[in-house]
DRENDRENGU-243073 format. One record per residue (C-alpha): residue number from 0; residue in three letters; x, y, z. Coordinates in Angstrom, 2 decimals. Example, Ala and Ser with C-alpha at 12.3 -4.5 7.8 and 13.67 -1.06 7.14 Angstrom:
# residues 2
  pavex  fido        x        y        z
      0   ALA    12.30    -4.50     7.80
      1   SER    13.67    -1.06     7.14
END
This chain:
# residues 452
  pavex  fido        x        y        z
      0   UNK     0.00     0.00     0.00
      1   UNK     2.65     2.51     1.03
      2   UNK     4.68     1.49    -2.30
      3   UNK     1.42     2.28    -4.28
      4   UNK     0.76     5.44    -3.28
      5   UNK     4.39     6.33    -3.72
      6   UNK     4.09     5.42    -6.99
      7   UNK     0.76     7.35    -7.79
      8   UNK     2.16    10.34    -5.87
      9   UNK     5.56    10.95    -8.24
     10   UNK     3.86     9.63   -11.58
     11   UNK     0.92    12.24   -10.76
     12   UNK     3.38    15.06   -10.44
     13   UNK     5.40    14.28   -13.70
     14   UNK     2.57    14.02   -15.68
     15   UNK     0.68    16.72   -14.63
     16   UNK     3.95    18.97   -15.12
     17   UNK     6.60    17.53   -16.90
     18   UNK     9.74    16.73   -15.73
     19   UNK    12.32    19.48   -15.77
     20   UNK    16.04    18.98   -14.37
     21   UNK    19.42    21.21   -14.40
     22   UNK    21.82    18.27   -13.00
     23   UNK    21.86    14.23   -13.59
     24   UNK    20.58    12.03   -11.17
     25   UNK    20.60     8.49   -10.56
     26   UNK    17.74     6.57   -11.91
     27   UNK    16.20     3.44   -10.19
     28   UNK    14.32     1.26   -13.01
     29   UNK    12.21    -1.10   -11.20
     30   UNK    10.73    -4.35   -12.78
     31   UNK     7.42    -3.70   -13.04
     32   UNK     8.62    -0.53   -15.36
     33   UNK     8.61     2.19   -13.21
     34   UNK    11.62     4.48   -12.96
     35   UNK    12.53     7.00   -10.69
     36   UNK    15.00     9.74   -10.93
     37   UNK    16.73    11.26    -7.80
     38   UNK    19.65    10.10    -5.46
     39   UNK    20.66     7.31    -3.80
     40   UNK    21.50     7.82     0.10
     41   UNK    23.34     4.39     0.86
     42   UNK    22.88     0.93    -0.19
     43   UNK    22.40    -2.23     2.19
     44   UNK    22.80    -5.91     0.85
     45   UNK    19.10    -5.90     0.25
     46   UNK    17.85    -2.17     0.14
     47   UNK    18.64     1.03    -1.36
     48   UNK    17.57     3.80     0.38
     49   UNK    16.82     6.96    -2.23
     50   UNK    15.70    10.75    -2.67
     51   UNK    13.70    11.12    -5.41
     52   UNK    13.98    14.86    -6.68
     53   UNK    10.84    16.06    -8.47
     54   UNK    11.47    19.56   -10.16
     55   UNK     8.34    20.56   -11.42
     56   UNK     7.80    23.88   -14.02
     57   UNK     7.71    26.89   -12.06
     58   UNK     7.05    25.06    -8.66
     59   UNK     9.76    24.57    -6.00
     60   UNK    11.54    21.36    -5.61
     61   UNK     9.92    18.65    -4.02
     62   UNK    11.92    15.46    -2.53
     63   UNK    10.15    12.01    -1.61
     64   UNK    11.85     9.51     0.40
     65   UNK    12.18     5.94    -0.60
     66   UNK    13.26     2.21     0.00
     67   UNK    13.40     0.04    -2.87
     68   UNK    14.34    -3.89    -2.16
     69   UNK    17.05    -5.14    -4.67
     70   UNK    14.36    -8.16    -5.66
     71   UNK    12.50    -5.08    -7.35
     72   UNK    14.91    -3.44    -9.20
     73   UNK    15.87    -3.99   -12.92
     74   UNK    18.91    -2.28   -13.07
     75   UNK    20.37     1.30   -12.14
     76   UNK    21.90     3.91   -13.39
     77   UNK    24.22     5.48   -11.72
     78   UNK    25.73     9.67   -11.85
     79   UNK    29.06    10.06   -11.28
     80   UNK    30.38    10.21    -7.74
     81   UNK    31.39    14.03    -8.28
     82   UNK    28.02    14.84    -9.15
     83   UNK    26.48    13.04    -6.50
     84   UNK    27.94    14.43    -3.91
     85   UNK    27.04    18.18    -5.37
     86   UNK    23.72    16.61    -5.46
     87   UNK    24.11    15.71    -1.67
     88   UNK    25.10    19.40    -0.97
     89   UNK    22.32    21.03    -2.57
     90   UNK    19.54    18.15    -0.83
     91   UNK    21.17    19.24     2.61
     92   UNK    20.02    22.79     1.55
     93   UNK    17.19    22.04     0.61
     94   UNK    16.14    20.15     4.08
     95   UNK    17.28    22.88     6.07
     96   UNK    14.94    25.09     4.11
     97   UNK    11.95    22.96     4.96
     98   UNK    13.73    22.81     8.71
     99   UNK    14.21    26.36     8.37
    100   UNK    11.04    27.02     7.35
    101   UNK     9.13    25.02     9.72
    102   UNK    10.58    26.84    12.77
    103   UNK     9.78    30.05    11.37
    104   UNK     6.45    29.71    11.18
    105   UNK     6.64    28.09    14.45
    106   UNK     8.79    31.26    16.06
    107   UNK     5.96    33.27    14.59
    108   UNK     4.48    35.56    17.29
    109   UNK     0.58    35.68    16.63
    110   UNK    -2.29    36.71    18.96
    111   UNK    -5.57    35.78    19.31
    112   UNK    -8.31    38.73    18.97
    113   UNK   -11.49    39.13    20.89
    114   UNK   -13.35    38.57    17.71
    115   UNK   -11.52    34.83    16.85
    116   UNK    -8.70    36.22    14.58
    117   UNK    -5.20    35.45    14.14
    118   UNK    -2.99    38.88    14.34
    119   UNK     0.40    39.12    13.58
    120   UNK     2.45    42.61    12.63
    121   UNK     5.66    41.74    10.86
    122   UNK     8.32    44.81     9.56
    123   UNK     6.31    44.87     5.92
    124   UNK     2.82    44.36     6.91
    125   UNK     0.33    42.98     9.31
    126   UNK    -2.03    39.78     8.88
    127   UNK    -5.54    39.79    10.42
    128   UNK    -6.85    35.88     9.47
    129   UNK   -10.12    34.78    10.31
    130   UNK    -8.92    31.18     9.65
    131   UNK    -9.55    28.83    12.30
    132   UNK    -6.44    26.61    10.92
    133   UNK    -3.01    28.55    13.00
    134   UNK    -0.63    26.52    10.67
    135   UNK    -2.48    27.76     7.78
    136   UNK    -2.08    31.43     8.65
    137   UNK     1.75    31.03    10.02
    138   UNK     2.00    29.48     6.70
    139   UNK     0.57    32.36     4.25
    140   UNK     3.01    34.84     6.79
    141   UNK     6.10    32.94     6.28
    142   UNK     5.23    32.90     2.10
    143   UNK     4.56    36.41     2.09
    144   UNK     7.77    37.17     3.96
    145   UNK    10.04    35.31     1.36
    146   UNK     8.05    37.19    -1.41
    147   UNK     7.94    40.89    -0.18
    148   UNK    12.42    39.83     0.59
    149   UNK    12.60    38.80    -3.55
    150   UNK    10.55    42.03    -4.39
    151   UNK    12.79    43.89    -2.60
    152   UNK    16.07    42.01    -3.96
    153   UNK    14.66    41.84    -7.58
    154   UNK    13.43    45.60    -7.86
    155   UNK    14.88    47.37    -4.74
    156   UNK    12.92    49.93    -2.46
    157   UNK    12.65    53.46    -3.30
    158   UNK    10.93    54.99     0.47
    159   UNK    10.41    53.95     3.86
    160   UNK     6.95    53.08     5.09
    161   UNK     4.50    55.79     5.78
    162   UNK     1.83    52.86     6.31
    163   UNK     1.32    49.22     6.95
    164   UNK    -0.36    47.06     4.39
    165   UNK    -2.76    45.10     6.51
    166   UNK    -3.81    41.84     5.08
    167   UNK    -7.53    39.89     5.58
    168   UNK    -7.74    36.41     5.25
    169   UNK   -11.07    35.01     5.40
    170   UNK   -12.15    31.06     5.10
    171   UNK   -15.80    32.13     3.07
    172   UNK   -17.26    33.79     0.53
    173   UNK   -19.82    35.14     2.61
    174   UNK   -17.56    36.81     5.14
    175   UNK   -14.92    37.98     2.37
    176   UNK   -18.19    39.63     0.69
    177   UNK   -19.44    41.23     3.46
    178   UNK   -15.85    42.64     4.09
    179   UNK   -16.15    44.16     0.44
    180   UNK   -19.20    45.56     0.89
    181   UNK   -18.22    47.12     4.06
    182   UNK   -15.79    49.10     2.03
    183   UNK   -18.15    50.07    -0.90
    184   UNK   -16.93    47.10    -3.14
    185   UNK   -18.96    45.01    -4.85
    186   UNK   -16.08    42.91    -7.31
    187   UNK   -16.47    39.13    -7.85
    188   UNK   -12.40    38.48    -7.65
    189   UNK   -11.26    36.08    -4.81
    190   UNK    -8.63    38.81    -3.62
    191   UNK    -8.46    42.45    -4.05
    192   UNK    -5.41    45.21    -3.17
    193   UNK    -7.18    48.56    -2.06
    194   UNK    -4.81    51.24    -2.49
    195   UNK    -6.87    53.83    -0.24
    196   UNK    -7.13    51.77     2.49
    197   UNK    -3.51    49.83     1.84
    198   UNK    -5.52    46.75     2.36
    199   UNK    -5.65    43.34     0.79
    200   UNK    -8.52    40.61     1.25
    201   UNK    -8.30    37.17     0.09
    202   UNK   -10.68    34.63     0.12
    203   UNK    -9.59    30.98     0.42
    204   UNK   -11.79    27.32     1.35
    205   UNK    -8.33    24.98     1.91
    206   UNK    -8.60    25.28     5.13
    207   UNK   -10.47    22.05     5.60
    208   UNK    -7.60    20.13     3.59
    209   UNK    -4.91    21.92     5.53
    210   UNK    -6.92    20.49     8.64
    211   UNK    -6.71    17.06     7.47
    212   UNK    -3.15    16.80     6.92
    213   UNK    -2.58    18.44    10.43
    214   UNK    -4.32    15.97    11.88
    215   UNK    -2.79    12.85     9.88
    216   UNK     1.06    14.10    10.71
    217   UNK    -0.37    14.42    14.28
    218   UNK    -1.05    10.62    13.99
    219   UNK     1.97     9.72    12.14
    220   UNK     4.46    11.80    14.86
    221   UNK     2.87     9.29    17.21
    222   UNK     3.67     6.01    15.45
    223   UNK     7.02     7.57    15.04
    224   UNK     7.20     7.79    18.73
    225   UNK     5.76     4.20    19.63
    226   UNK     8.77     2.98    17.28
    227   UNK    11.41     5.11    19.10
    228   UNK     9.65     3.31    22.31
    229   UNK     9.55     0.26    20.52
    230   UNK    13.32     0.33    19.45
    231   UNK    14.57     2.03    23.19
    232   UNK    12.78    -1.41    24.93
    233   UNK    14.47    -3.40    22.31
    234   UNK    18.02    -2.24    23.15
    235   UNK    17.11    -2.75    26.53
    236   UNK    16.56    -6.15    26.30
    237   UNK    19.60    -6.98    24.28
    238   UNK    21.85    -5.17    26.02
    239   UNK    22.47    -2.72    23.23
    240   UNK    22.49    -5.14    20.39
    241   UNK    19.24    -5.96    18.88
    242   UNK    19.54    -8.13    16.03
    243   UNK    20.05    -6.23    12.74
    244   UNK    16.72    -7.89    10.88
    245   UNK    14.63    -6.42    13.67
    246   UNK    16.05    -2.77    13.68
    247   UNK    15.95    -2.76     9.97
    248   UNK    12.58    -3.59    10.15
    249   UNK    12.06    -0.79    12.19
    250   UNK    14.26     1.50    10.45
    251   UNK    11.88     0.65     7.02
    252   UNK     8.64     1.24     9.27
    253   UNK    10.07     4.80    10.22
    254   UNK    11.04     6.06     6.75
    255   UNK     7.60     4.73     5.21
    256   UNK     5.86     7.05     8.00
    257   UNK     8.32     9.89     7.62
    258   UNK     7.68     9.34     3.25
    259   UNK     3.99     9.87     4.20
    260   UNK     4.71    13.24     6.38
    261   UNK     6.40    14.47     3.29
    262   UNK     3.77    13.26     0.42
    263   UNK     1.33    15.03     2.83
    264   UNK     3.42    18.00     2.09
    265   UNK     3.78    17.93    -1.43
    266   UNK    -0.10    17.56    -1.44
    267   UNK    -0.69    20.52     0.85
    268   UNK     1.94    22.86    -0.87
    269   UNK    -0.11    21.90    -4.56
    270   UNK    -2.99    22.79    -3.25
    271   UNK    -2.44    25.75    -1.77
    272   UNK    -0.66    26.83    -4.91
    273   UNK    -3.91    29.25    -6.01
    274   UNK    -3.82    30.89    -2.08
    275   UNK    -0.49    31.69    -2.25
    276   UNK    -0.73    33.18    -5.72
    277   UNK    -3.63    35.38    -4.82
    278   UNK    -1.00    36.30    -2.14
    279   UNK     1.97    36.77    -4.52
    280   UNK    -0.46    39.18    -7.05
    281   UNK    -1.33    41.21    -4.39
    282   UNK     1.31    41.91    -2.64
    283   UNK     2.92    42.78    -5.78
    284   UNK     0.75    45.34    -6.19
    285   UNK     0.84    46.47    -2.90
    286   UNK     4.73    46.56    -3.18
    287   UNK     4.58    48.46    -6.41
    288   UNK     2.10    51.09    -4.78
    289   UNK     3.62    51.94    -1.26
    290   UNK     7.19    50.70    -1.63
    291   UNK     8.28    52.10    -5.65
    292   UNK     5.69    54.29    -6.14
    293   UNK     4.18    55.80    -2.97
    294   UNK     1.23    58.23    -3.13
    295   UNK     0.54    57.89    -6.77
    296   UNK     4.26    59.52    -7.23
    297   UNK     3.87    57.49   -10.70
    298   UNK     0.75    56.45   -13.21
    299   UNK     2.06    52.78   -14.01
    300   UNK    -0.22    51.32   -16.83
    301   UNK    -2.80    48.80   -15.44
    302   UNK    -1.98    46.30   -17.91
    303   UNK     1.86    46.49   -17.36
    304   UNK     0.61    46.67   -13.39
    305   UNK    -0.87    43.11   -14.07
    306   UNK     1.04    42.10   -15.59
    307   UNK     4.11    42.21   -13.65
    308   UNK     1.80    41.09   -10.89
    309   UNK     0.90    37.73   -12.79
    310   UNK     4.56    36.87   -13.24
    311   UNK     5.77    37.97    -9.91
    312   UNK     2.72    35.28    -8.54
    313   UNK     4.78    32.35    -9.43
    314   UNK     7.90    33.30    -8.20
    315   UNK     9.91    31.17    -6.25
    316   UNK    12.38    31.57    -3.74
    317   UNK    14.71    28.54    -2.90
    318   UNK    17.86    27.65    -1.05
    319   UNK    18.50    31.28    -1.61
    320   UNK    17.94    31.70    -5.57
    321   UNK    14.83    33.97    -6.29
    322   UNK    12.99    32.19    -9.66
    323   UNK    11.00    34.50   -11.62
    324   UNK     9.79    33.99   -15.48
    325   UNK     9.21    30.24   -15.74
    326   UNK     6.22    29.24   -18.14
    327   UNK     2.69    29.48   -16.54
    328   UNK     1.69    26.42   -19.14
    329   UNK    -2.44    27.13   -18.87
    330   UNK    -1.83    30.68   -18.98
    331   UNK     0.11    29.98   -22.46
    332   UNK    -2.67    27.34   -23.24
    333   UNK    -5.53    30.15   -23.33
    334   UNK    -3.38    32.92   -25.26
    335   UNK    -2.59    30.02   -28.05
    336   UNK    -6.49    29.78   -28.00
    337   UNK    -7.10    33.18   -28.04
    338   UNK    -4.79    34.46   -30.85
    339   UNK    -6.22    31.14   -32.74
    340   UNK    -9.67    32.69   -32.59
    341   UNK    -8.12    36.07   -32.92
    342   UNK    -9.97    37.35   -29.70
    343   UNK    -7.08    38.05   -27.72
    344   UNK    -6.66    42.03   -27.14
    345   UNK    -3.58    43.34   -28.85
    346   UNK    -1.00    45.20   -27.27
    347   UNK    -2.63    48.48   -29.13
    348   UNK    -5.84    47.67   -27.30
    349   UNK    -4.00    47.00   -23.85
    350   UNK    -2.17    50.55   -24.09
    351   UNK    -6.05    51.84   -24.67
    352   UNK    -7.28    49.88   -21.81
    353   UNK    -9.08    51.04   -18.85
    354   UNK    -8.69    50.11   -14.96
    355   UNK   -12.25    48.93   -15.81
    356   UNK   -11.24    45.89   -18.41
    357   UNK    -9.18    44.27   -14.93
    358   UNK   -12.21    44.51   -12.58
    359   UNK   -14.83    41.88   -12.14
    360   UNK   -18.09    43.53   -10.85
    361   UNK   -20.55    40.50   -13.13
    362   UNK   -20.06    37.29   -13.86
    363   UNK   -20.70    38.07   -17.63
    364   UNK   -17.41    40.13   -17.34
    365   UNK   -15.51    37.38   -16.35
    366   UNK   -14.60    36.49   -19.84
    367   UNK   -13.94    40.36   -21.07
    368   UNK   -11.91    40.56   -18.00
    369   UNK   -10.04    37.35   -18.34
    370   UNK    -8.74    38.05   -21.92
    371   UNK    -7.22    41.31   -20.45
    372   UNK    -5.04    39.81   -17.63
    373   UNK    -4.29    37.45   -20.29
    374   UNK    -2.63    39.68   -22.78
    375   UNK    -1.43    42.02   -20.11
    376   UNK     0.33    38.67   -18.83
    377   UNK     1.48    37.58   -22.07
    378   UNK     2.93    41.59   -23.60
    379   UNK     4.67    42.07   -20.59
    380   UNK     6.41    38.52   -20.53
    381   UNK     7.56    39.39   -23.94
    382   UNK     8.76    42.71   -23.51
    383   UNK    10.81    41.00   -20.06
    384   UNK    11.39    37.30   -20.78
    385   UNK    11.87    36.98   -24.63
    386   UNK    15.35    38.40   -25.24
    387   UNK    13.44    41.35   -27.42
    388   UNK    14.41    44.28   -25.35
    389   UNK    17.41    45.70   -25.30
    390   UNK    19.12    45.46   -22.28
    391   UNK    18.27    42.08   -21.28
    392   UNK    20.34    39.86   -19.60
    393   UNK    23.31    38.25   -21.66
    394   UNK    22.27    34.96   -19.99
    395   UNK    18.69    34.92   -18.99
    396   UNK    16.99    36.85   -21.79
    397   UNK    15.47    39.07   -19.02
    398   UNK    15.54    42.54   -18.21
    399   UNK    17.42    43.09   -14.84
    400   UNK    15.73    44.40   -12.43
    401   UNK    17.49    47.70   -12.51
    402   UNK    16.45    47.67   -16.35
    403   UNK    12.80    46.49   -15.63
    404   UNK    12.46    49.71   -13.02
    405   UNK    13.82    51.89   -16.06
    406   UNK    11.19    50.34   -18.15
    407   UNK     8.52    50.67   -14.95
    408   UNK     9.35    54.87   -14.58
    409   UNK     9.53    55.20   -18.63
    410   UNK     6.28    54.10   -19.23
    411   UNK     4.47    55.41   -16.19
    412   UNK     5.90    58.96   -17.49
    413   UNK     5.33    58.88   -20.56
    414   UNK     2.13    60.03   -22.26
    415   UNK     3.16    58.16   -25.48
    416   UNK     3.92    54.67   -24.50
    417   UNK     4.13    53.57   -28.17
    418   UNK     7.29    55.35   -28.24
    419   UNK     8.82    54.12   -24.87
    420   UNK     7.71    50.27   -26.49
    421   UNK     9.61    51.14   -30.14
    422   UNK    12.59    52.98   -28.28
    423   UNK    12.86    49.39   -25.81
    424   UNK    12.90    47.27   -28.28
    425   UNK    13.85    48.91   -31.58
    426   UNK    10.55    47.93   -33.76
    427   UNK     7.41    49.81   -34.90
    428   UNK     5.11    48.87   -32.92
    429   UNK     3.58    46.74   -35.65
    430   UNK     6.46    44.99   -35.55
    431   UNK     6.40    43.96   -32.31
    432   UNK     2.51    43.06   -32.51
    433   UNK     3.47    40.53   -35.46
    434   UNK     6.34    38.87   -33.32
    435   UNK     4.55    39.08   -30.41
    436   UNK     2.05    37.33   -31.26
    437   UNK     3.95    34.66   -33.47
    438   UNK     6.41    34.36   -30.91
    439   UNK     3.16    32.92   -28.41
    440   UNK     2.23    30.68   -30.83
    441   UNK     6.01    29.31   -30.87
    442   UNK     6.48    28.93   -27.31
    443   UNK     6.35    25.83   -25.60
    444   UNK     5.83    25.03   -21.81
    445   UNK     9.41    24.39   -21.21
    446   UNK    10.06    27.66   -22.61
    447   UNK    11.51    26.49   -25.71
    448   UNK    10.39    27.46   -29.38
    449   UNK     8.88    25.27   -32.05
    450   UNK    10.33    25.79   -35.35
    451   UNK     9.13    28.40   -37.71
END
């Protein structure tokens, strides 16, 4: 049973996202025809003990814990020694971040309001969560923490705080609309940044799932105990030296529970994927308003505002390494529909558009609204990711982020952005709609491009 759902765990995440890797790893290729990349921790006479290392598209790194009995295995192939150990170095990272991590959000200082909230004030804002899951709201404070650091890093910090962005988590629709309506809002999104106020509200329902998992590890950190009980009486009786089939036994028993703790994770940290990017947006906007341009000190175009704040949503932050620009493959998927049908707005129309074409007030906008943040998302990953500006990054493509702030103050200056778009890339702006646009229908998930 615990095999099996090993199994279905790593096969779901490959196929779902693809497999993407930077270094070789050992591969495990068992008889039944399952393989498994990732790296092997030591080797018994009748085990091999293993990491696999899942790196999915524009997620962080996952690693899954496994024992595989040499009566299973077909054959394996094996990296260089060299490269294993780098390997070994970077998993050590990696562990300590999830440590690290951990006892963060369990340092966290939050108190408990009259009303049932969580409250926590931080340096770069303050959280007010009506969740009734703690973990769940240490978690979204530790996330936002990492992101507001990269924002800083990536695009640097022009003025100190005159005010604290306060943000509202609540666990229903009901009470996130009544919180909107409170203010004079009556938008269908699932989070909103008010700039007035310096306020952002986010809806979420995970909190059941994030529940659930609590109370499984709860169980599991039991059975972890009873074995360290189990194995203590065991010594006991031996005088120190229990027989090696019995504490390998219970060796195998502890890794299969600890496997499960981290599946668990992998699960949680997928799901709450859409919470933390509703998070992510946000705050970028809330960055962009009170940290680079405070008190309206610049008009930055709502579509370039979006878009910035769609890529910035996926960011990741790892072992150190901020991650931006990595393919969001159903975002592509619905622009390759959209220029197919020849519905999807052109960057003309976005440097017409209106605050109005990014707000949902109806659900018959939805579908106006959602073809805007789509080719606000897709113009300004061109103009950053796709090598076409000048003054991108010898090795990434990418504007810099000293470059993307020139880019930023140029346009929200100007009050002829078709010039600021020719002079950053060199091309009449019907130029740059033509490779724009072919250049979407090129792209693959993996950020490659399919031949002309």
């Amino acid at each position: 049973m615990f095999r099996y759902i090993f199994y279905l765990m790593s096969l779901l995440l490959m196929l779902a996202y693809g497999w993407s890797q930077e270094w070789p790893l050992d591969v495990i290729h068992l008889r039944n025809g399952h393989s498994f990349q990732g790296v092997i921790l030591r080797e018994t006479n009748d085990s091999v003990y293993f990491r696999q290392v899942i790196r999915l598209p524009g997620k962080p790194t996952y690693l899954l814990d496994a024992i595989f009995f040499r009566e299973e295995i077909a054959r394996i192939e094996r990296i260089e020694e060299a490269m294993r150990q780098s390997w070994m170095i970077k998993l050590e990272k990696l562990e300590l971040r999830g440590v690290h991590d951990k006892r963060r959000r369990e340092a966290l200082r939050l108190e408990r309001r009259p009303e049932g909230a969580w409250f926590y004030r931080g340096e770069r804002f303050a959280i007010v969560s009506y969740l009734s899951n703690e973990e769940l709201t240490r978690r979204v404070i530790v996330r936002l923490e990492d992101m507001f650091v990269a924002l800083r890093e990536y695009l640097g910090e022009r003025t100190k705080v005159t005010k604290i962005l306060t943000i509202y988590l609540y666990r229903d629709m009901t009470s996130y609309q009544q919180a909107l309506k409170e203010r004079g809002l009556g938008v269908a999104n699932p989070a909103i940044y008010i700039p007035s106020r310096a306020e952002i509200l986010i809806v979420t329902d995970w909190e059941q799932l994030a529940e659930q998992l609590s109370s499984l590890r709860a169980k599991h950190e039991a059975q972890l105990r009873d074995l360290d009980r189990y194995e203590a009486e065991l010594r006991r009786h031996y005088h120190g030296h229990p027989p090696a089939g019995v504490m390998e036994k219970i060796k195998i028993a502890r890794w299969q529970l600890l496997r499960i703790n981290q599946e668990n994770e992998v699960i949680l940290e997928r799901q709450l994927q859409p919470l933390f990017r509703r998070c992510y947006h946000e705050g970028f906007h809330a960055y962009l308003d009170i940290y680079l341009y405070p008190q309206g000190s610049h008009n930055v175009p709502r579509w370039l505002n979006e878009g910035l704040a769609q890529i910035f949503e996926t960011a990741i932050v790892e072992t150190g390494d901020i991650h931006i620009g990595h393919i969001d493959a159903q975002r592509l998927h619905q622009v390759q529909q959209l220029l197919k049908q020849g519905s999807l707005p052109t960057i003309r129309d976005l440097l017409r558009s209106e605050p109005r074409h990014f707000q949902v007030n109806h659900s018959s906008e939805i579908y106006a609204s959602d073809r805007y943040f789509l080719a606000s998302w897709a113009a300004t990953y061109f103009l950053v990711f796709s090598s076409q500006a000048k003054g991108s990054g010898k090795n990434s493509g990418s504007l810099s982020g000293p470059a993307l702030m020139r880019f930023i103050d140029d346009l929200a200056s100007s009050e002829n952005p078709k010039k600021v778009l020719e002079a950053l890339t060199g091309k009449s702006l019907d130029e740059l709609e033509s490779d724009w646009q072919l250049y979407f229908l090129r792209l693959r998930p993996d950020g490659t491009l399919r031949a002309l």
